[in-house]
Structure formats: C-alpha cells, structure tokens
C-alpha positions, -999 to 999 in steps of 0.1 A, spaced: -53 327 -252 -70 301 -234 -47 277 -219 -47 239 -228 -65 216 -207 -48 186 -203 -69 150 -194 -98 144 -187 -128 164 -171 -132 135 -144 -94 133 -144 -94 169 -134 -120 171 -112 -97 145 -91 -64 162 -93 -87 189 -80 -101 170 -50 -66 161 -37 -52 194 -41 -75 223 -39 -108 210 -23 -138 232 -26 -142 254 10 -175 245 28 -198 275 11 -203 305 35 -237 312 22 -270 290 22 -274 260 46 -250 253 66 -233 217 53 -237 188 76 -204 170 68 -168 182 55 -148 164 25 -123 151 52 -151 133 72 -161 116 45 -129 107 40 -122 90 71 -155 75 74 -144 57 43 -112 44 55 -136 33 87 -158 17 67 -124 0 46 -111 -11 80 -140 -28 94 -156 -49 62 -129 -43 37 -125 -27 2 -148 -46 -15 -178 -40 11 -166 3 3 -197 19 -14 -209 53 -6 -247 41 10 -223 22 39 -201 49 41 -234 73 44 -249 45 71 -218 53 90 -222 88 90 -257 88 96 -270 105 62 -283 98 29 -263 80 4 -272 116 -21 -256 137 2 -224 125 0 -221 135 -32 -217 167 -26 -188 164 -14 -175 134 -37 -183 120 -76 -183 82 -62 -167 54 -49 -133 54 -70 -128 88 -63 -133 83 -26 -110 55 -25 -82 77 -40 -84 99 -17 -83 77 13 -55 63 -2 -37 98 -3 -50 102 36 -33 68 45 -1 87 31 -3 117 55 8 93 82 40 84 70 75 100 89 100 104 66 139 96 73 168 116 88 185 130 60 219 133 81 212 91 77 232 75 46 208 68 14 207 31 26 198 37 61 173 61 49 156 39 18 154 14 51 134 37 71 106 42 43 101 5 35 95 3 70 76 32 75 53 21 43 53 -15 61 37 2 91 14 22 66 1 -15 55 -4 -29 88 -25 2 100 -43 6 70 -47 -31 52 -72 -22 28 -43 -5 11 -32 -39 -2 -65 -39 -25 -49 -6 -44 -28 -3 -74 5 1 -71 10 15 -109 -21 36 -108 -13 57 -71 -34 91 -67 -14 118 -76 -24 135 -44 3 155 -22 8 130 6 13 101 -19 39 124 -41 55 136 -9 64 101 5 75 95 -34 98 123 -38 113 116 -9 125 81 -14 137 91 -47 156 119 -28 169 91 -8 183 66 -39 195 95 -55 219 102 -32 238 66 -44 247 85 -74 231 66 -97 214 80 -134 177 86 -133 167 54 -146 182 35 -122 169 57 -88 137 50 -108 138 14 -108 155 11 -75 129 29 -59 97 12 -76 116 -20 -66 115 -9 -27 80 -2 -34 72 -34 -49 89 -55 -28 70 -38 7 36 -38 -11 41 -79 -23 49 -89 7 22 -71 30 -4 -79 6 9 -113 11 7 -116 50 -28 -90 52 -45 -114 23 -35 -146 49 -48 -126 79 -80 -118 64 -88 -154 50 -77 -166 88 -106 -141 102 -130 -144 72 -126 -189 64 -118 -193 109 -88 -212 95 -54 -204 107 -23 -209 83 -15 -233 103 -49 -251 101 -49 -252 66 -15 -267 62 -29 -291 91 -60 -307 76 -39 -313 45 -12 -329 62 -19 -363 44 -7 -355 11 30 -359 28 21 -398 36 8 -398 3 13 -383 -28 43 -365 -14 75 -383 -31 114 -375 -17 124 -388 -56 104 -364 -70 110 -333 -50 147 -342 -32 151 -302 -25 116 -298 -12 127 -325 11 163 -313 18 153 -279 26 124 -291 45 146 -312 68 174 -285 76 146 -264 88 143 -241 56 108 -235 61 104 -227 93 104 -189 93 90 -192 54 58 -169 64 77 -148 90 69 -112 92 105 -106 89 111 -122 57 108 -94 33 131 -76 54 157 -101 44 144 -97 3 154 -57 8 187 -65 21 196 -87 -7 179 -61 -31 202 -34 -15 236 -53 -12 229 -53 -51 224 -16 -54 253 -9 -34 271 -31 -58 256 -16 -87 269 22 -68 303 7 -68 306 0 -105 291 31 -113 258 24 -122 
C-alpha cells in the first residue's frame, strides 16, 4: 500500500530541503557551489541590502555565477529565505538545564535577542509561519522544555512560550526597523524627534494630554527607546507566569 502523502508537492520539496538535502552527485560534472553556500551567500546578501533587495540574480552576483545555476540547488527565493532563516537558528546556545524554568526561559529570549541583532533581516520573517527546519524546531522544543518545567497544562506552556517569542521578536523588530531608517533616511531618532520639536510650542496642549505631560516631566520617557526595555516587559510577563504556577495554572 502506498503511503499517504501529506501537503503539498512544493511543501514537500521544502521539508525536504531542511532536512534531507540532496548530496552533491558523484557522477557527471563536478558542481560549482554546495546548497549551504548558497545559503550563506543569501543571508550575505540579507545583511548587506536587506530582505527586500534578496533575489536569487544578487545572490548569484555574489557568488559569481548565473542566476540559472542556482537553481539547482534551490526552487526560488521563498525557499531560500526559509532556509536562511533555519541557518540563523543553528547559532543559538541553549540554557543550563540544572538552571530553574525562569532562569532558563531568560536565557533563550536573550539568546533569540542576540539571534536578531546578528541577523536583522530576521525581523522581515513571520513569526506564525517559521520553517519547520531542525534548528528552528530545536530552539522551539527547548523553550517549551523550559516552561514546562512550571507545571503548567499544555495550553498554557503553549501560550507562555509563543508570548516569550512575541515579546523578543516586537521589540527587535522595533529597535532594527529604527536602525535601518537611521542608516537608510541619515536621520537619527533623535533627529526626527528634533526637527519636530515645534509641535510642543504649538499644537501640544498640557489640558489635553495632562499624563503625556506628567509622565514627560518625571522623566518617564527617558529610557522609552532603551535597548533594555523589553527586558523589563518579560519580567512583568514572567512575575505573571510565576503567579499563574502558584495558583495552579
């Protein structure tokens, strides 16, 4: 009996790049490039003009072929962006499981933090739709490993962890999308705010916004863009999980 094939042919054909990539053939001519070299000439070409400049005729001037040739080795574009994405993955150090689950939930949203600032193109993915490739599934499993050990029904390690996930991704993609106008516009953040500044002299009203104006005068929005901040956002996020451990779920 022939067993069921489940998805799509191009679906397929994916879950078979990440996971069992053709060998380079030991017969006929010799191949100039490998799958992985591809690869990384992708995330070089991500790196230096961003996602939306990614297209396999750059990535082939980087490599000095033909655009054609690259197709050997990958269907297109979206395929070669999944896999970069699962090659970003490969980089990440997972926790110390002697660690408790907190202490080791911590270490991943920083080690995916550091996964963002080495790699910002990531920013331009899709949280919701990640490759199901082994690195990205690894790093997964793991922080689910990690919230599991609070205890907590399925659902909620589910939740909890999509939430650590959520929260690291907004707020890179936050501070990488500010970076990258800064280099693209040659605007700082705090040149923009600048040439504006005469909308506080006069449109700005203390009537209409008095807690714009309160918090703005203790100093609430000093560190409002801080790197930091989200660090801050997870600690909140877990005091509530550990509350939500205590009351059994």
């Amino acid at each position: 009996m022939v067993e069921e094939q489940r998805g799509t042919p191009e679906g397929q054909a994916m879950i078979r790049l990440l996971w069992d990539p053709p060998p380079a053939p030991t017969r006929g001519p010799k191949q100039k490039l490998t799958l992985d070299q591809v690869v990384e000439a992708g995330m070089a070409v991500a790196a230096e003009l961003g996602v939306d400049e990614l297209s396999m005729r750059k990535v082939a001037q980087h490599l000095g072929v033909g655009a054609m040739s690259l197709y050997t080795y990958v269907p297109g574009r979206d395929e070669l962006f999944e896999l970069m994405i699962d090659r970003a993955s490969a980089d990440r150090v997972m926790p110390d499981r002697a660690l408790p689950w907190r202490a080791q939930v911590e270490f991943h949203a920083q080690e995916a933090w550091r996964m963002y600032q080495t790699h910002p193109w990531l920013v331009r993915s899709n949280l919701w739709r990640t490759p199901l490739g082994p690195h990205v599934l690894d790093a997964q499993e793991d922080l689910y490993r990690a919230v599991a050990l609070t205890g907590l029904p399925q659902k909620r390690v589910a939740q909890v962890a999509g939430l650590v996930e959520s929260q690291v991704f907004g707020a890179a993609r936050s501070a990488i999308t500010d970076t990258s106008v800064s280099a693209r516009t040659g605007v700082s953040q705090d040149d923009y705010w600048a040439s504006r500044m005469g909308f506080w002299s006069t449109y700005f009203s203390v009537e209409r916004f008095p807690t714009m104006a309160w918090i703005w005068e203790g100093g609430g929005f000093d560190d409002e863009y801080a790197d930091a901040s989200w660090e801050f956002g997870l600690s909140l996020f877990l005091d509530g999980v550990e509350r939500l451990v205590q009351a059994g779920g």
